[in-house]
N, C-alpha and C positions, 0 to 999 in steps of 0.2 A: 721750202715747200717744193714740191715734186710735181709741173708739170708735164703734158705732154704737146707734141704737134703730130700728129698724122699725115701723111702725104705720099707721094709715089715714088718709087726710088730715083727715079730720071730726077724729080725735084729735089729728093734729099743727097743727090751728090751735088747738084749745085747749089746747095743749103752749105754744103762741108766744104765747098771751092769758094765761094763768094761772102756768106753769111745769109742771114733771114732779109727779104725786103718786107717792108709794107705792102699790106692784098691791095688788088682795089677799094677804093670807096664804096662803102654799101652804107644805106640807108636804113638806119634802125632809130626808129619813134622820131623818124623825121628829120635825124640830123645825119650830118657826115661822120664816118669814121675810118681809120687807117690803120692800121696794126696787123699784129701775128693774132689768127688764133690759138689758144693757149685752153688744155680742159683741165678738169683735174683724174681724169682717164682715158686711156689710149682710146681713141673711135676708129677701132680700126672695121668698122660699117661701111665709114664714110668714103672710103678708098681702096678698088678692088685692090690686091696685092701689095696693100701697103707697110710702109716701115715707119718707127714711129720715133721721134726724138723724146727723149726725157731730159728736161730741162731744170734747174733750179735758183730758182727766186725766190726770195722772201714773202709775208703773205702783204709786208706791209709797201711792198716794189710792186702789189697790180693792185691791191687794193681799188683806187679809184676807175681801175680797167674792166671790172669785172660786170660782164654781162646775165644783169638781174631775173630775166626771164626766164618761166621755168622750164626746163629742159629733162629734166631726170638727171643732170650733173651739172655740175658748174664750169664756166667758162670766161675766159677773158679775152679783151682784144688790145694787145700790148704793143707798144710802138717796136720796132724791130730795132731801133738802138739800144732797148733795153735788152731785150732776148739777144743779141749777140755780144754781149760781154758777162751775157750768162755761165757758167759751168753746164754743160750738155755731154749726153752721150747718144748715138745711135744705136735704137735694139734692131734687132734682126724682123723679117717680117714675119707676121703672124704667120704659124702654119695651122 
């Protein structure tokens, strides 16, 4: 399956030098969590001037990640050990 990450170029080169870390801890229905976000299309809203990775995982590798609440698309929050032994490419930024 074919997701993405959206983000700012300064962070997708050191996405391409280092790999993905875990975000901060943010609080959703109360509890902790840590991962990449992960949608199943590019948001590129969310980030003036952004570039977007396209990554690919299987559906049954975030299954348990995926964040249930409705959004108008689907999204996961994936540990960054998985997402970095993903197959990835970077698109270029939206023009």
């Amino acid at each position: 399956m074919t997701l993405y990450h959206v983000t700012a170029p300064e962070a997708a080169a050191a996405i391409q030098r280092d790999g993905f870390v875990d975000c901060g801890t943010e609080l959703v229905g109360g509890k902790r969590w840590n991962g990449v976000w992960l949608s199943n299309q590019p948001l590129w809203e969310l980030v003036p001037d952004a570039v977007a990775f396209e990554i690919y995982l299987s559906l049954e590798s975030v299954t348990a990640y995926e964040c249930t609440l409705d959004h108008g698309y689907r999204r996961w929050l994936v540990p960054s050990s998985a997402v970095n032994q993903a197959d990835r490419r970077l698109l270029p930024a939206r023009e």
